[in-house]
Structures are given as structure tokens and as C-alpha cells.
LUMSE-572438 format. One record per residue (C-alpha): residue number from 1; x, y, z; residue in three letters. Coordinates in pm, 1 decimal, decimal comma. Each point is the difference from the previous one (the first is absolute). Layout:
N
<node><k>NUM</k><px>X</px><py>Y</py><pz>Z</pz><r>ala</r></node>
...
***
This chain:
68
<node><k>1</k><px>6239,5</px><py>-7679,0</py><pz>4739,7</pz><r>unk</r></node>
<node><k>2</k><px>-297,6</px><py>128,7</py><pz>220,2</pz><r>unk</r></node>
<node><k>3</k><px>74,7</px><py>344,2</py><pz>-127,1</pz><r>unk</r></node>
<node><k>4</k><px>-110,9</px><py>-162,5</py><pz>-372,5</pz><r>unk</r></node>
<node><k>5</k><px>-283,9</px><py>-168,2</py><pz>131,1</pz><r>unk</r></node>
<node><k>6</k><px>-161,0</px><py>274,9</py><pz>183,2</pz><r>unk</r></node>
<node><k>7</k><px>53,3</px><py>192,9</py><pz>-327,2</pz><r>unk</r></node>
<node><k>8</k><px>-130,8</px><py>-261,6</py><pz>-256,7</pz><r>unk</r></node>
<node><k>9</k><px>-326,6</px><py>21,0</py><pz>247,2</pz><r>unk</r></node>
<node><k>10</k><px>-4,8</px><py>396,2</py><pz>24,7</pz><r>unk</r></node>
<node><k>11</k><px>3,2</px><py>-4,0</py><pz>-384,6</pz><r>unk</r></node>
<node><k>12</k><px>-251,3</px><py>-267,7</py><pz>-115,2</pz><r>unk</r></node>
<node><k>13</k><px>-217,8</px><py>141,8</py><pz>-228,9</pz><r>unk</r></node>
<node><k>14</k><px>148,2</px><py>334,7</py><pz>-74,2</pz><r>unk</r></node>
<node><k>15</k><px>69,3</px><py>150,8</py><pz>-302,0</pz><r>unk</r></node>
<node><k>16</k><px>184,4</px><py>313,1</py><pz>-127,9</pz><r>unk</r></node>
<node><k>17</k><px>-11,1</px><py>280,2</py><pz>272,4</pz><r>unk</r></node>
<node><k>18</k><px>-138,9</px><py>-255,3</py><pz>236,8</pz><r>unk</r></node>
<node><k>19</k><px>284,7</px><py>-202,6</py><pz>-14,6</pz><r>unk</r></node>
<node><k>20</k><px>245,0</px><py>278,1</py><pz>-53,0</pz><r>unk</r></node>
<node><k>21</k><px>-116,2</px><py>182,2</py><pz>337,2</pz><r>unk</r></node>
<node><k>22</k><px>-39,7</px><py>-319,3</py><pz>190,7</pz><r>unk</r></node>
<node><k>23</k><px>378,2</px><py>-127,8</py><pz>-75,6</pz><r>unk</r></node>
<node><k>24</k><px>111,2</px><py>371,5</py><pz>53,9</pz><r>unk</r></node>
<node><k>25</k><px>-216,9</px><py>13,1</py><pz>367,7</pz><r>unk</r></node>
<node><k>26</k><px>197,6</px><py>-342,3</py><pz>46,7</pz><r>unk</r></node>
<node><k>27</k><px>360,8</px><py>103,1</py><pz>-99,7</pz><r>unk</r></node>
<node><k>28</k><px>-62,0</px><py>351,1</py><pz>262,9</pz><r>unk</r></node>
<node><k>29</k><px>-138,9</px><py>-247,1</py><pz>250,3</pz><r>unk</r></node>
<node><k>30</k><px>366,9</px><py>-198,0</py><pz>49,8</pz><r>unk</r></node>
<node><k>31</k><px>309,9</px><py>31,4</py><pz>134,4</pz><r>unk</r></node>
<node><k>32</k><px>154,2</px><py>-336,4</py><pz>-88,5</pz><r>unk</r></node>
<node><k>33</k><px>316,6</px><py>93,3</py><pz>-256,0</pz><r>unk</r></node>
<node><k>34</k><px>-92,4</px><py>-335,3</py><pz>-230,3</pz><r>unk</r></node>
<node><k>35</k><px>-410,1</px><py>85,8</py><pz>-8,7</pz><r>unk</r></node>
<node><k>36</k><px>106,3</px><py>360,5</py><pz>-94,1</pz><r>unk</r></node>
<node><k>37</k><px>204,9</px><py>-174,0</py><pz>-284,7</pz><r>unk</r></node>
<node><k>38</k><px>-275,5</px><py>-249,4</py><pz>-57,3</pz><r>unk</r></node>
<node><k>39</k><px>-294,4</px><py>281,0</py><pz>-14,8</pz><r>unk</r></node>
<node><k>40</k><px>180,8</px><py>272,9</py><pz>-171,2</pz><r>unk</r></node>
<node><k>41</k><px>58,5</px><py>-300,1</py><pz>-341,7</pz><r>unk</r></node>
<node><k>42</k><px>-359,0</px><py>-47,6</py><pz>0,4</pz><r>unk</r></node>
<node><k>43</k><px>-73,5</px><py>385,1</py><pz>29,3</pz><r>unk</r></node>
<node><k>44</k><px>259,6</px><py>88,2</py><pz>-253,6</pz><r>unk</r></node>
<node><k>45</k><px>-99,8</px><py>-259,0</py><pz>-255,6</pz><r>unk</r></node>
<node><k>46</k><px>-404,9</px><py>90,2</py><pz>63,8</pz><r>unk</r></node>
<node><k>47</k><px>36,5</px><py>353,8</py><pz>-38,7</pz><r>unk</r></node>
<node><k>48</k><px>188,0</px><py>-22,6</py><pz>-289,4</pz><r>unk</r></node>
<node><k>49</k><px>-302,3</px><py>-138,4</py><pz>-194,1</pz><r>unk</r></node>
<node><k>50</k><px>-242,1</px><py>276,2</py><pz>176,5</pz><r>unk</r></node>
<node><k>51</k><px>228,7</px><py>278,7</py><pz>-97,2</pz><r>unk</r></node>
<node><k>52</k><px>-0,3</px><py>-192,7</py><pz>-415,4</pz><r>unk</r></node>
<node><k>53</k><px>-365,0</px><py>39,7</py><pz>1,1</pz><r>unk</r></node>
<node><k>54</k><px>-24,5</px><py>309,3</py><pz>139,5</pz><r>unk</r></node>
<node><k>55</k><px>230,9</px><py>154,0</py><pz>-251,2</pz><r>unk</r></node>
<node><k>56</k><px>-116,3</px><py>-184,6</py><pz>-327,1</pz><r>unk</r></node>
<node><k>57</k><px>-371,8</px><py>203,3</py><pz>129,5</pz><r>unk</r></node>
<node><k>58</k><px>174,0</px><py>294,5</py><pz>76,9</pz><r>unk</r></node>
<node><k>59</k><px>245,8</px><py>36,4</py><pz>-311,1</pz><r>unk</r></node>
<node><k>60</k><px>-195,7</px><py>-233,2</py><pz>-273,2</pz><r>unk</r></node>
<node><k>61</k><px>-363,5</px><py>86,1</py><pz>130,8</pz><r>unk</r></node>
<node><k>62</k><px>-24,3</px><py>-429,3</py><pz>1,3</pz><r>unk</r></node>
<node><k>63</k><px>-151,3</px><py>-205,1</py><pz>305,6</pz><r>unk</r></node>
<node><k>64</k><px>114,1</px><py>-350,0</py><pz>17,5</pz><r>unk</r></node>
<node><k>65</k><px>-141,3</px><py>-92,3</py><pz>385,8</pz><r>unk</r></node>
<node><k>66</k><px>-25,3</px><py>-425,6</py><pz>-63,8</pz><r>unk</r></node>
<node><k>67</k><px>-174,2</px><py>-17,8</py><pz>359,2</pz><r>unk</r></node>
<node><k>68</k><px>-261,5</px><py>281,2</py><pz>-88,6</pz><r>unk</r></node>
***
């Protein structure tokens, strides 16, 4: 549980890349088998969205950045 605290206060106020690094930094950062689990879920489901808008810009030439 301290593993998603420290991480809820690494990642206050973060957006895309931000928040994408700063979960990635955190996942590297552990050892713990359940935090790995834990981190990697957020990181997968994060990404997935960066790597959606990314590729609708890349393929469709369309920007769609809510946060700015």
C-alpha cells in the first residue's frame, strides 16, 4: 500500500509523458513482485492512450491532446 501512495504523490500533477516517464522511473525503481504487477497495469493502460494519439497524428495527420 505504501508503494501506491508514494506513487499517487510522485504523479500529482502530471500529464502525458510526465506521467508516463514518472510511473515508468517508478516501475524500474522496485523490486517488490506485486508493485511490479501494480506499476506495469498503470504503465500498460497509460501508454496505450500515448501510443492512440501518437498514431491518429502520425497516420491521420489529427491532434487530439485534451490536456494541451
Amino acid at each position: 500500500m505504501e508503494s501506491i501512495v508514494e506513487l499517487i504523490k510522485e504523479v500529482q500533477h502530471k500529464k502525458g509523458g510526465q506521467l508516463i516517464t514518472c510511473i515508468l522511473k517508478m516501475l524500474n525503481g522496485t523490486t517488490s513482485e506485486q508493485v511490479v504487477k501494480i506499476y506495469t497495469f498503470l504503465f500498460d493502460k497509460c501508454i496505450r492512450v500515448y501510443i492512440q494519439m501518437i498514431s491518429k497524428w502520425i497516420y491521420e495527420g489529427i491532434i487530439e491532446d485534451k490536456f494541451q
